[in-house]
N, C-alpha and C positions, 0 to 999 in steps of 0.2 A: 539631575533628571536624565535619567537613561535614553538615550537613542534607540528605538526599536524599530527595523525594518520588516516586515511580514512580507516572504517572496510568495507571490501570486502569479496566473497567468491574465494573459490578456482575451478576453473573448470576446474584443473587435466589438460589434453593433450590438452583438445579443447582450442580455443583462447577465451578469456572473453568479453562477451556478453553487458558488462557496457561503453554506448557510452563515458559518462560524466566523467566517471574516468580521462582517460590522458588529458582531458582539463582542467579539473578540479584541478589536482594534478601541470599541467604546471604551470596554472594563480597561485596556491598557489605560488611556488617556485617562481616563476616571480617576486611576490608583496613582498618576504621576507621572507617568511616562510618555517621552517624545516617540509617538508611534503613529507610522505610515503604513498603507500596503503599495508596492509596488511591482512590474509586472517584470519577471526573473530577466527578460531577455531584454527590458527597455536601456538602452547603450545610454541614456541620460544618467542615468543614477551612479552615486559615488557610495557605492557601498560598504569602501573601507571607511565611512564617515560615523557610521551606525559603529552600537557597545555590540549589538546582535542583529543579524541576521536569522530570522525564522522563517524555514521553511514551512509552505502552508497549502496552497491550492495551487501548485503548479502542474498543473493536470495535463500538460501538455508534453511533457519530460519523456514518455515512455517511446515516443515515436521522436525524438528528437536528441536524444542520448549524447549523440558527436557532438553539442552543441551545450548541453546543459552539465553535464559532467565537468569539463574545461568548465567553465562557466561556475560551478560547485568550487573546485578545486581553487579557484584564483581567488572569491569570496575568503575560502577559508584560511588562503595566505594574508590577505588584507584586512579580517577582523574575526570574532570570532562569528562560527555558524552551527546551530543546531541543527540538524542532528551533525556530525562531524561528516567531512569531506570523506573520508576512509570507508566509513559506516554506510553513507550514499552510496558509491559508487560499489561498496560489496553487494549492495541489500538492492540494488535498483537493475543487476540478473537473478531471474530466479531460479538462477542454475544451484543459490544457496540451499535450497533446497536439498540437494545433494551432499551438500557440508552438513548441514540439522540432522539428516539419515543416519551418517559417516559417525556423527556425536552421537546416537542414541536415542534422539528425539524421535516422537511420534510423527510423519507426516504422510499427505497423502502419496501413495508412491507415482512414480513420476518417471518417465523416460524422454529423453532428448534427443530429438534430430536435426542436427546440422545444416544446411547447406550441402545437396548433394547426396547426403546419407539414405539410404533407403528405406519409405516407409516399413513398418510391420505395425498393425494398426490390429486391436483387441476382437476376435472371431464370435468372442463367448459373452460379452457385456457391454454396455452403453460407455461410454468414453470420451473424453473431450482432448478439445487441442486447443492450444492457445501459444503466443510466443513468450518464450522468455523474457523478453523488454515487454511489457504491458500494464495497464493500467484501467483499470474501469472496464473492465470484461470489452475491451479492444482484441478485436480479430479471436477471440473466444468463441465458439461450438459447442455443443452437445453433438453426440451422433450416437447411431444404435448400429449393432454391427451389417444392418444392411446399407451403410448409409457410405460405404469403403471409399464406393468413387468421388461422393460427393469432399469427404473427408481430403481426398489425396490432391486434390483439386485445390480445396483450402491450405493445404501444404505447401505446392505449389506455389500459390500469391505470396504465403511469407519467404519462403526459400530464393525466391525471384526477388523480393526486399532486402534479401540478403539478413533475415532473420531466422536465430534459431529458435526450432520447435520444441513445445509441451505436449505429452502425451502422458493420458492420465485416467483411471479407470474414472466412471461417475460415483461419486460420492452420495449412492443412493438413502445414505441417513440425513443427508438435506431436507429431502420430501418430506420426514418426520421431524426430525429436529429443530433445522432451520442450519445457519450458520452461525455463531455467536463471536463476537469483536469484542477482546478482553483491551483493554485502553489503559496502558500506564502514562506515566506523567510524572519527571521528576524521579522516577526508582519506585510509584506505589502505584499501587491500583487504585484507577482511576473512578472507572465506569465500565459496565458491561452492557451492550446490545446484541439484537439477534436479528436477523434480518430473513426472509424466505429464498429460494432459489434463484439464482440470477438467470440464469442458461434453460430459456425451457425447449421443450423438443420443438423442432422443425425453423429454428429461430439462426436465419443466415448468421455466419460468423463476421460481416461486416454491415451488422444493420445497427442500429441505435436501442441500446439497451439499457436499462435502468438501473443504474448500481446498488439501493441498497430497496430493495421491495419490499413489503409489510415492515419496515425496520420497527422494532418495540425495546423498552426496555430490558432487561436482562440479568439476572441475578448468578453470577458465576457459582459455579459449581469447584469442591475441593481437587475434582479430579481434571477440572479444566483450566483453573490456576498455576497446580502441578506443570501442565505440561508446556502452558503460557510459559513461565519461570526457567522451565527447562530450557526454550529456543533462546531464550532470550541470554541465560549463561553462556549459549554457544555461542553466540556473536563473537565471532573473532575478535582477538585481542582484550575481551572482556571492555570495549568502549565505555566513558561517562553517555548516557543516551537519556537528550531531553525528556523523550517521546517516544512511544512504540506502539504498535496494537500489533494483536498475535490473532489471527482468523482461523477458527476451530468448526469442525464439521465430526459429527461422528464416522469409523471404522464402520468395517465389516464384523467387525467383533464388540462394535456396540462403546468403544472408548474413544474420547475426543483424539485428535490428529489436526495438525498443524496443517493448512489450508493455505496460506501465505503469511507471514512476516512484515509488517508494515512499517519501515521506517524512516522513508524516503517523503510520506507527503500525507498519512494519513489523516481521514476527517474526521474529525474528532466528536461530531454528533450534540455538540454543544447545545443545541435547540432541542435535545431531545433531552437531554441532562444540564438543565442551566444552573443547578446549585456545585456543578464543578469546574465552575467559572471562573471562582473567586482561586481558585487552589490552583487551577494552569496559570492565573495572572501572577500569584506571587511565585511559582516555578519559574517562570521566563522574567520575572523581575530580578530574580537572583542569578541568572544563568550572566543576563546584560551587566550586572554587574560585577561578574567576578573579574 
């Protein structure tokens, strides 16, 4: 009977925001397996005691990097951990983004400012910032280009955090499109969702926002597989990867592009798709027990 740990976060008083958790945790125990969730950062746990450690709803990882990375890194020496330690710790900057360009992939394009660097912030189109360590449209904007000071302002608060900047035209085929979350599982396609825009206008960049809006089912498209497939070969070192989702938004030219890379903590949408329930359980059965 496999040991299986599911890394979560803790969120204190309020009730835990991770639909897929108690389905997830059921169907394990269901199918056989000795499966907990427990919260990444509780100093109780002996995690080298678990066959697998799964990363799952640790939602708190992006503002807390010096802490959770170490924390990745020491798991992965002590037993095995999906997605691998390497693959985290590349996939959890999304300065990779720049590496998926550099390979050929479609993505949306993307400029980085540092600590200290000067803005130069887009004159002629709507545009957003957000930091490279983020998670859940954390410290994420919209702006239009009258909106310079408000934008450089936003800048600002991260660069004083001593985090580096995203800057990024707006991905105006959201409004049409929507976003769509292609979900493998195992090396297959999983599932596909689609969700509405996250970032809407006049929406502070540190206010509470709602990560997946109208989310509906989704039926991938050839040409958005394609480029799903593509990110996902560029992963350095070609990794074994339990898990992935690839977040696709249309171009200015009308073809999907790579919106972010998900392999660090993604939700898996299980309450929206529960007949591929049974396929992530025997995945992570086989991972525990290799």
């Amino acid at each position: 009977m496999p040991r299986i740990a599911l890394a979560t976060y803790d969120p204190g008083a309020q009730p835990g925001k991770d639909r897929d958790l108690p389905v997830l945790l059921s169907a394990l125990t269901a199918a056989g397996a000795d499966a907990v969730a427990r919260p990444w950062d509780d100093p109780d746990v002996e995690w080298g005691a678990f066959d697998l450690v799964l990363l799952r709803s640790t939602w708190d990882y992006s503002w807390r990097t010096g802490e959770f990375l170490p924390w990745v890194e020491r798991v992965g020496r002590a037993t095995r951990i999906a997605n691998p330690a390497a693959v985290v710790r590349w996939n959890s900057d999304k300065r990779y983004l720049g590496e998926l360009a550099a390979a050929g992939v479609p993505v949306v394009p993307t400029r980085y400012l540092a600590p200290g660097e000067t803005a130069e912030l887009p004159s002629d189109r709507d545009f957003v910032v957000k930091p490279a360590f983020g998670a859940g449209a954390r410290f994420a904007a919209r702006y239009t280009p009258d909106e310079h000071a408000t934008a450089v302002g936003h800048l600002a608060r991260m660069h004083g955090e001593g985090l580096t900047a995203m800057v990024q035209p707006y991905a105006a085929g959201i409004d049409v499109g929507g976003e769509r979350a292609l979900q493998f599982f195992g090396g297959r396609l999983l599932h596909a969702s689609r969700k509405r825009a996250v970032l809407a206008p006049g929406t502070a960049y540190d206010a509470d926002k709602v990560a997946h809006p109208g989310l509906e089912r989704w039926t991938a498209t050839d040409a958005e597989l394609a480029v799903a497939r593509r990110a996902l070969a560029a992963v350095p070192g070609a990794p074994e990867l339990l898990y992935a989702r690839v977040d696709l938004v249309d171009g200015a030219d009308g073809r999907p592009q790579v919106m972010e890379l998900e392999l660090v903590e993604p939700n898996l949408f299980l309450f929206l798709h529960p007949e591929s329930t049974r396929e992530v359980v025997a995945a992570v059965l086989s991972a525990a027990r290799r």
